[in-house]
C-alpha positions, 0 to 999 in steps of 0.5 A: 321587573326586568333589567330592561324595564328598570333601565327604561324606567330609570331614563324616563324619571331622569328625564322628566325630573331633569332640572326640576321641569324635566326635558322633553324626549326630542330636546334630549334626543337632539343632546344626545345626538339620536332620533328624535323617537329613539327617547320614547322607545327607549322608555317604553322598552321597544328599543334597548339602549346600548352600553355606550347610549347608557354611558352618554344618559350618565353623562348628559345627566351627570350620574353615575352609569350604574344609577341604571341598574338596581343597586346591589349588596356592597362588597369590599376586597384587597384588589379595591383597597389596592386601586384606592391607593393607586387612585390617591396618587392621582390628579382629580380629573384622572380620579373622575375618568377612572371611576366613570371606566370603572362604572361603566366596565361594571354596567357593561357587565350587568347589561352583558350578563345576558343577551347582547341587545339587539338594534330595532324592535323586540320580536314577537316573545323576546323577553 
């Protein structure tokens, strides 16, 4: 399974499993502010979400923006524990804004590390 296939699968259980009902694809379209068939596409992989569409998922969902991306090995450095230490002097709404910027530099990386993802449709052979 691909970067993309994963991201669409993860869209398409988040919102079946939304609420324990599920949302349609045209009420989270209108919540999200897209076309009311950008949600299909997005799931079935014609369409890619872009970054900022991911962030919007995470957001509408409240989870985290790497939730759409496979999990990696965990990794611990001076430079975290330094941006710990900063972060424990600030006000809880600060703490939650710089960790969704951390999540999301770090998607973008994940979902950069390729090709920039194209508007529309996939052409014929591009994976």
């Amino acid at each position: 399974m691909n970067l993309f296939e994963y991201i669409a699968m993860k869209i398409r259980d988040l919102r079946t499993s939304y609420g324990g009902e599920g949302i349609s694809q045209e009420a989270l379209a209108a919540e999200l502010k897209v076309a009311s068939n950008t949600v299909s596409r997005w799931e079935t992989g014609t369409y890619r979400p872009t970054i900022e569409d991911l962030d919007k998922l995470a957001r509408f969902f409240a989870k985290s923006i790497l939730d759409f991306f496979p999990a990696e090995p965990d990794r611990s450095d001076d430079h975290i524990a330094a941006l710990l230490r900063a972060a424990k002097q600030l006000p809880p709404e600060d703490i939650d804004e710089l960790r969704r910027y951390a999540e999301f530099r770090r998607a973008r990386g994940l979902y950069d590390g390729g090709e920039k993802p194209r508007a529309g449709r996939k052409k014929a052979g591009y994976p």
